[in-house]
C-alpha positions as CSV (number, residue, x, y, z in Angstrom):
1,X,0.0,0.0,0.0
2,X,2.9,2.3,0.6
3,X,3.3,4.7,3.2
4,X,2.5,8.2,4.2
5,X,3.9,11.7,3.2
6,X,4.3,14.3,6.0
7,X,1.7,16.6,4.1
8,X,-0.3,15.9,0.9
9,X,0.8,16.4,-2.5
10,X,-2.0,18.5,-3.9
11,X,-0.2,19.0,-7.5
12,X,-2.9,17.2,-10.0
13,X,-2.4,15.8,-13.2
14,X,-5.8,16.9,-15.9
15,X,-7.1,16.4,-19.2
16,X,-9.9,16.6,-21.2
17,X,-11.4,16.2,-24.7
18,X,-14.7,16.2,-26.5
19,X,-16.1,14.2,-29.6
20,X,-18.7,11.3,-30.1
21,X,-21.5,13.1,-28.9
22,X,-19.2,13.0,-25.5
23,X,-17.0,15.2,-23.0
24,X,-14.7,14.4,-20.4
25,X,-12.2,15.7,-18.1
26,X,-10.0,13.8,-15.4
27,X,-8.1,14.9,-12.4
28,X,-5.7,12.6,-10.2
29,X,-4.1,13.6,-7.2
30,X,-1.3,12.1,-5.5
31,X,-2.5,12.8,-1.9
32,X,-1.2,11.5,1.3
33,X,0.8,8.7,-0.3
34,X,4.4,8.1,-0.9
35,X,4.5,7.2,-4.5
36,X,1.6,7.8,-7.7
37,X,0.2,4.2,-8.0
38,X,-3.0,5.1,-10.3
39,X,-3.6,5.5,-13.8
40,X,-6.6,6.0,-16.6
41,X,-7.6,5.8,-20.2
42,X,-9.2,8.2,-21.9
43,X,-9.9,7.2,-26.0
44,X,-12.7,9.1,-27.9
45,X,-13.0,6.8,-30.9
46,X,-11.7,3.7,-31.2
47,X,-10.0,2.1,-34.8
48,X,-11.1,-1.0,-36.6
49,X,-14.1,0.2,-37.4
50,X,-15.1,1.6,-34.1
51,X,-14.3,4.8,-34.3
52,X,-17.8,5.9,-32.9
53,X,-17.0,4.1,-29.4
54,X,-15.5,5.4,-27.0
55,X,-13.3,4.4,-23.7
56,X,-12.3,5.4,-20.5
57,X,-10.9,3.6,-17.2
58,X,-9.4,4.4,-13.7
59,X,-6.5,2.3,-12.4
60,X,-6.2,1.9,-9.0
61,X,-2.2,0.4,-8.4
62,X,-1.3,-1.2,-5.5
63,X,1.9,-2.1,-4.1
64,X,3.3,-0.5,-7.4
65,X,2.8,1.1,-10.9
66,X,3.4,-1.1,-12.6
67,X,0.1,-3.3,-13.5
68,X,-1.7,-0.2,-13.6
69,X,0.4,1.6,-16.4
70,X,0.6,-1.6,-18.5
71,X,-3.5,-1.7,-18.4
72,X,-3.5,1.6,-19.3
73,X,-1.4,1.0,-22.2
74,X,-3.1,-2.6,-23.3
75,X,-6.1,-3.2,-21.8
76,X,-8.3,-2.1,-24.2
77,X,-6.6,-3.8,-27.2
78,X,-6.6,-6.6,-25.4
79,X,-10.1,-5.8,-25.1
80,X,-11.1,-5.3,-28.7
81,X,-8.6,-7.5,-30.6
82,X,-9.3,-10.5,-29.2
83,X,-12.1,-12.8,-31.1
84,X,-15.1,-13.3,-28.4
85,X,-15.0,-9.2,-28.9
86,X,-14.9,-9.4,-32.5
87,X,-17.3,-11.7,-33.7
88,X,-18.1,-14.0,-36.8
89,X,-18.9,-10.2,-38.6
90,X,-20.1,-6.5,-39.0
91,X,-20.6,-5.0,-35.2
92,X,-19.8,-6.8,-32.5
93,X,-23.1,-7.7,-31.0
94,X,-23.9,-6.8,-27.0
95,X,-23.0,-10.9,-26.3
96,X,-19.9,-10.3,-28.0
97,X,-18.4,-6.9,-26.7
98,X,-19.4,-8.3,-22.7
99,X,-17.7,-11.8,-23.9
100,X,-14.8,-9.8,-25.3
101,X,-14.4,-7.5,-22.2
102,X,-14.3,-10.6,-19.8
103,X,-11.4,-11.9,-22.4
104,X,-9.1,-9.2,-22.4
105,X,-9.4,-8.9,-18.5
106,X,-8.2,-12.5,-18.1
107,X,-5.7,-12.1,-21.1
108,X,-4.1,-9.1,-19.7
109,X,-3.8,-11.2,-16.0
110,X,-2.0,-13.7,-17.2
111,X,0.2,-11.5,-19.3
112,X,1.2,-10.0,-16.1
113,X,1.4,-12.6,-13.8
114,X,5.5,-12.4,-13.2
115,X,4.8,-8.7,-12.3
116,X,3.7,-9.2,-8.6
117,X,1.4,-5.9,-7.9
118,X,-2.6,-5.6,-7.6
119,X,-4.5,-3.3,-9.7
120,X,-8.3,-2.4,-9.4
121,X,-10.2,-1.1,-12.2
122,X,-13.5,0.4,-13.2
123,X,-14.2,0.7,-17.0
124,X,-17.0,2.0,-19.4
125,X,-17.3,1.1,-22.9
126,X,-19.8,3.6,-24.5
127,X,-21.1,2.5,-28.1
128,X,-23.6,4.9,-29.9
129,X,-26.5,2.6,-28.5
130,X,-25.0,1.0,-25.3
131,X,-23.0,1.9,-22.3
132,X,-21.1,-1.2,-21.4
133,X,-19.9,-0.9,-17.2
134,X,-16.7,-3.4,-16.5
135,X,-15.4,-3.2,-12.6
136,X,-13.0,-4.7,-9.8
137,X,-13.0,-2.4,-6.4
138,X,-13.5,0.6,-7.9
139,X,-16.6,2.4,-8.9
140,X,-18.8,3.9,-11.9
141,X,-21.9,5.6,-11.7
142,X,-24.7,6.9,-14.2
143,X,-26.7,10.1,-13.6
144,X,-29.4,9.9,-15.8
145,X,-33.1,12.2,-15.3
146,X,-31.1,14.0,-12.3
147,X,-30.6,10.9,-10.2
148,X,-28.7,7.7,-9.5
149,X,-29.7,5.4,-11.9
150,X,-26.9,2.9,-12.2
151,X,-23.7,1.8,-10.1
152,X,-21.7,-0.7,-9.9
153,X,-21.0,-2.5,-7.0
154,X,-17.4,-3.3,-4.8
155,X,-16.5,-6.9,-5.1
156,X,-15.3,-7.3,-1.6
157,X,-14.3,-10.5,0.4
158,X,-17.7,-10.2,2.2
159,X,-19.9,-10.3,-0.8
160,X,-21.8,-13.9,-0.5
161,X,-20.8,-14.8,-3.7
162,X,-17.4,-13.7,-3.6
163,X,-17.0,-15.4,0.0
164,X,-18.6,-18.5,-1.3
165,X,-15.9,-18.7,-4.3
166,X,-13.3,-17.7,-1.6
167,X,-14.4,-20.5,0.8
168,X,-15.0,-23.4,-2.0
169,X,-11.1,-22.0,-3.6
170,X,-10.2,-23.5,0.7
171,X,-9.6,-20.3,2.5
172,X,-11.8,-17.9,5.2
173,X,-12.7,-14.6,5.3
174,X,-11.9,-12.9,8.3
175,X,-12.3,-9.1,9.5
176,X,-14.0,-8.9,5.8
177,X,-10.5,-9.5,3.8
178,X,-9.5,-12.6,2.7
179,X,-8.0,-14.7,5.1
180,X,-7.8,-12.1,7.1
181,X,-4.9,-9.9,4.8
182,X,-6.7,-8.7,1.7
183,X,-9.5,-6.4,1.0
184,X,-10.7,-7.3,-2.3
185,X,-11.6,-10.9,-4.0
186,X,-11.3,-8.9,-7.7
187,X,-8.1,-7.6,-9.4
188,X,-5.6,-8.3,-11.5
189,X,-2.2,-9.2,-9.8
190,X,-2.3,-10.6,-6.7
191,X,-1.2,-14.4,-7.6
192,X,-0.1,-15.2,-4.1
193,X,-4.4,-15.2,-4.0
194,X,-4.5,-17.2,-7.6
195,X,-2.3,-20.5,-7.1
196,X,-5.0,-22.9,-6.2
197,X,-4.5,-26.2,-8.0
198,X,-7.2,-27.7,-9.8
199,X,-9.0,-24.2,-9.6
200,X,-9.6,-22.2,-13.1
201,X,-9.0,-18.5,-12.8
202,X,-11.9,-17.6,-11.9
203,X,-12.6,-19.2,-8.9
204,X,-9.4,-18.6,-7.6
205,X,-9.1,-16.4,-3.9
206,X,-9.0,-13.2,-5.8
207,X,-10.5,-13.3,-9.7
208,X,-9.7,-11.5,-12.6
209,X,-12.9,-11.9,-13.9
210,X,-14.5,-8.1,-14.5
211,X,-18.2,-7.7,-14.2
212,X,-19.7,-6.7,-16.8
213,X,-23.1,-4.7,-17.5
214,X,-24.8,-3.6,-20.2
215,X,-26.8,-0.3,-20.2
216,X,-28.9,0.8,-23.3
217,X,-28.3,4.4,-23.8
218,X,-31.2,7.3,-23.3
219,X,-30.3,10.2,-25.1
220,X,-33.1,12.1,-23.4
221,X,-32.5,11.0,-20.2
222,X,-28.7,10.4,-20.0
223,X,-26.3,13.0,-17.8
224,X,-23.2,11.8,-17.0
225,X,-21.0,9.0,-15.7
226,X,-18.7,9.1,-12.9
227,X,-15.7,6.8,-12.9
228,X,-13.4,7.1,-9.7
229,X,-11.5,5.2,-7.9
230,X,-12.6,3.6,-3.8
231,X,-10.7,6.5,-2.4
232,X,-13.3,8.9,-3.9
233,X,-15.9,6.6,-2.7
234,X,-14.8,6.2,0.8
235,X,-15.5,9.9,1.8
236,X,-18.6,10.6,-0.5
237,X,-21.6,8.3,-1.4
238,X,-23.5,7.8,-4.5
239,X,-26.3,10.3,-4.3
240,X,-23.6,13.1,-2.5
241,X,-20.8,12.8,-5.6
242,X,-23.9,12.9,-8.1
243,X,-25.4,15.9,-6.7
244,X,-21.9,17.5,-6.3
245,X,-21.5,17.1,-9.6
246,X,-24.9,17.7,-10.6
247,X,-24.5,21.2,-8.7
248,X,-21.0,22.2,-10.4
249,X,-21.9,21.6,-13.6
250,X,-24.5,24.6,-13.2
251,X,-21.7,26.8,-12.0
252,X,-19.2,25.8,-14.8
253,X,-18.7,24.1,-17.9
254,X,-14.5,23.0,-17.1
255,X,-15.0,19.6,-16.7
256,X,-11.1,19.5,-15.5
257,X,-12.4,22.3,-12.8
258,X,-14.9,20.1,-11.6
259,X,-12.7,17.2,-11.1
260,X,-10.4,19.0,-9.2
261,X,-12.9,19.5,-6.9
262,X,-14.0,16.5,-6.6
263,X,-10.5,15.9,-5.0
264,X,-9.9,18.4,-3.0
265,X,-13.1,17.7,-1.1
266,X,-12.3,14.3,-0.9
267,X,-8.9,15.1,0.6
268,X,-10.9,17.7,3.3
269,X,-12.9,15.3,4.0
270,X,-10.4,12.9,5.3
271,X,-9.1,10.6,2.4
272,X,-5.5,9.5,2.8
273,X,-4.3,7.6,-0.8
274,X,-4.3,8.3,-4.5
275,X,-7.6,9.8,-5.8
276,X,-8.6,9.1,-9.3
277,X,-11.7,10.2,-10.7
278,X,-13.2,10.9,-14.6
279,X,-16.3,12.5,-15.6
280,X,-17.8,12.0,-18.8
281,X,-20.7,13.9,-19.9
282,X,-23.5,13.4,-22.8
283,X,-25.0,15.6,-24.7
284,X,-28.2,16.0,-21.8
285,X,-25.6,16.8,-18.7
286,X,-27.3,20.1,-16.8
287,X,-25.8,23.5,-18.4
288,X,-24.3,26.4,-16.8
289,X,-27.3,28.3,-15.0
290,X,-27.0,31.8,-14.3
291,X,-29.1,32.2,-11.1
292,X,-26.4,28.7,-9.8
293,X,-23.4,31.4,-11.2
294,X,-24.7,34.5,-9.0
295,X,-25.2,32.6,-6.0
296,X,-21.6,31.3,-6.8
297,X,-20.4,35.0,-7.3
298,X,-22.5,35.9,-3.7
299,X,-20.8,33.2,-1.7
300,X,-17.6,33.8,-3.0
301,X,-17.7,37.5,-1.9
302,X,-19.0,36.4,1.7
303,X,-15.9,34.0,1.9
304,X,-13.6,36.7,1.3
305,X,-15.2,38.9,3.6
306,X,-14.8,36.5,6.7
307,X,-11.0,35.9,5.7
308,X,-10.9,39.2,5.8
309,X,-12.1,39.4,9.4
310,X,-10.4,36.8,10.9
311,X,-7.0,38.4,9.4
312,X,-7.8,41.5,10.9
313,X,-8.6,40.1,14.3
314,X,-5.3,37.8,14.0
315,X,-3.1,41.2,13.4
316,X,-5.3,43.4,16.4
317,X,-4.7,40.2,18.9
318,X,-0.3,40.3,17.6
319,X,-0.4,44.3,18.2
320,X,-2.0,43.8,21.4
321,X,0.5,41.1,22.7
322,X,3.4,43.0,21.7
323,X,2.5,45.8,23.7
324,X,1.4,43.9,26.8
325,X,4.8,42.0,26.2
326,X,8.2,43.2,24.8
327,X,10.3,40.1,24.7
328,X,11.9,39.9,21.3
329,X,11.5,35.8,21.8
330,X,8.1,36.2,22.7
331,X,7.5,38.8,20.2
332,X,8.7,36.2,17.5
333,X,6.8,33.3,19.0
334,X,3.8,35.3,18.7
335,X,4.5,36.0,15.2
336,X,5.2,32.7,14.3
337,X,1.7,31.5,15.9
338,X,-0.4,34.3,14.4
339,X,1.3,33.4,10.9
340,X,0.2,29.8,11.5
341,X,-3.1,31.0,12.6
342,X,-3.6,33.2,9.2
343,X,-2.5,29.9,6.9
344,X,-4.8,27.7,8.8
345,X,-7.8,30.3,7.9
346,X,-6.7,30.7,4.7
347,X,-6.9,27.3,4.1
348,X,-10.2,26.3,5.9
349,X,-11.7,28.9,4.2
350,X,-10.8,28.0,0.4
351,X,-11.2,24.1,0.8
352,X,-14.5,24.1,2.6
353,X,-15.6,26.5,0.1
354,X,-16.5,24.5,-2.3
355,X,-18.7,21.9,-0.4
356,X,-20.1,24.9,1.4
357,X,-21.5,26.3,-1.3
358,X,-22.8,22.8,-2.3
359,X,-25.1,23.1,1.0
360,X,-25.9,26.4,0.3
361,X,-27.0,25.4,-3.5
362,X,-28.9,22.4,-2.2
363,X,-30.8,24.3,0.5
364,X,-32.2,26.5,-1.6
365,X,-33.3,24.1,-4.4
């Protein structure tokens, strides 16, 4: 898992693009962690006759980078090139891309099995009429008619039927991780977990095998999907991320800006790892909304007017303790606490301000 940095690297790493009918924009964050384990694909149209499909995954690297920048690299041609994906002929039928997806997931495992790391994925494969949903431990989400309309869910140890396939492969699971070590019974890597004799690959301790579901696509209806990685969804549920997003998206059209957001709150709100999250929006997602932007405007003014405040109270409070006290070492200790003081209001002020204006938003709706 790797250990933990002193203070957080907040330095992200964004991008975005537009085409199929489609936008997106990504942000990850290194965060409390050591090293940058994570990593994503972003394709708007594919080749081989594909080219209006589209793909986009989140990595989540464990005990390395490896794994998770060789997906990023080769999972999707392992994906599409194999034949279950392709077919006898013409389109690949919804049988053969779901076929074809559970392929190239157990391809690319065994490819890698000498590399020794875990990776956890979520995936979407979005054709002009379907939106196909692949996933290990991490998560995607659908907004569609302004709510929650699909998720997938965390394959976890204490899943019945991953515990069944756990306990029938000879092993326990204990304090909900398998045999007692391991949170997760899906992911590529982890062999220690996939050396069972006389077991296939998939019903080894911990299974390769994605799950895949199908979604047929509502152009009317259809917002945007969410894909991000557990450390997103640790700190913020379904129906919380969806109406942050929901909410920002009336305040700005920078799908990179929204993102970034998404990750700062999550690291205010107390999540330690790498944070990995894309948003990809259709053609319905809500539009910027003028009254949402004043409101913005309104908050942002009342922010800067409290930081304001407390600065001034901070330098009245120094003045006075410097003339009740004219020790040049107290007069620098003083200093150095009302400076620390300043930063630490500073800082409350702009990171909370985003999720405060969130409540605001959603009080008033």
């Amino acid at each position: 898992m790797g250990a933990f940095l002193d203070k957080p690297k907040m330095e992200k790493h964004n991008a975005q693009g537009q085409g199929n009918g489609l936008r997106y924009g990504l942000s990850i964050m290194q965060g409390w962690r050591v090293e940058m384990e994570d990593a994503h694909t972003a394709v708007i149209g594919l080749t081989s006759g594909l080219e209006t499909w589209s793909f986009f995954a989140v990595y989540d690297g464990h005990a390395g980078s490896q794994v998770a920048k060789y997906c990023c690299e080769h999972l999707l041609d392992h994906i599409t090139n194999n034949q279950d994906f392709k077919g006898s002929a013409g389109a690949p039928s919804v049988e053969n891309v779901k076929n074809g997806i559970r392929t190239g997931f157990l391809e690319i495992d065994e490819h890698e099995r000498y590399v020794g790391e875990e990776k956890r994925s979520v995936g979407v494969l979005i054709s002009p009429q379907h939106t196909y949903f692949n996933c290990g431990d991490s998560r995607g989400l659908l907004s569609r008619n302004r709510k929650v309309y699909f998720f997938t869910q965390d394959r976890k140890p204490s899943n019945p039927l991953e515990k069944e396939r756990i306990q029938n492969a000879g092993d326990s699971v204990m304090i909900q991780c398998v045999n007692g070590s391991l949170a997760v019974s899906r992911a590529l890597g982890e062999f220690d977990y996939k050396c069972v004799h006389e077991k296939g690959p998939t019903e080894q301790l911990v299974s390769p095998e994605p799950e895949v579901h199908d979604i047929e696509r509502s152009e009317e209806d259809d917002q945007f999907i969410i894909l991000a990685c557990d450390h997103i969804w640790d700190v913020m549920g379904n129906e919380e991320l969806c109406n942050f997003v929901r909410s920002r998206l009336e305040v700005t059209n920078d799908l990179e800006k929204v993102c970034n957001e998404i990750v700062d709150t999550c690291l205010y709100k107390g999540s330690r790892d790498n944070m990995s999250v894309i948003l990809i929006c259709f053609p319905n997602s809500p539009k910027v909304s003028p009254e949402a932007v004043k409101k913005e405007e309104e908050l942002d003014k009342y922010l800067e007017s409290r930081v304001e405040v407390q600065t001034y109270d901070s330098t009245f409070r120094v003045e006075y303790l410097l003339r009740e006290n004219k020790s040049p070492a107290h007069q620098n200790k003083t200093k150095e606490y009302e400076n620390e003081k300043k930063e630490r209001n500073l800082t409350l002020c702009s990171t909370t301000s985003v999720q405060f204006s969130c409540s605001v938003k959603f009080n008033s709706l």
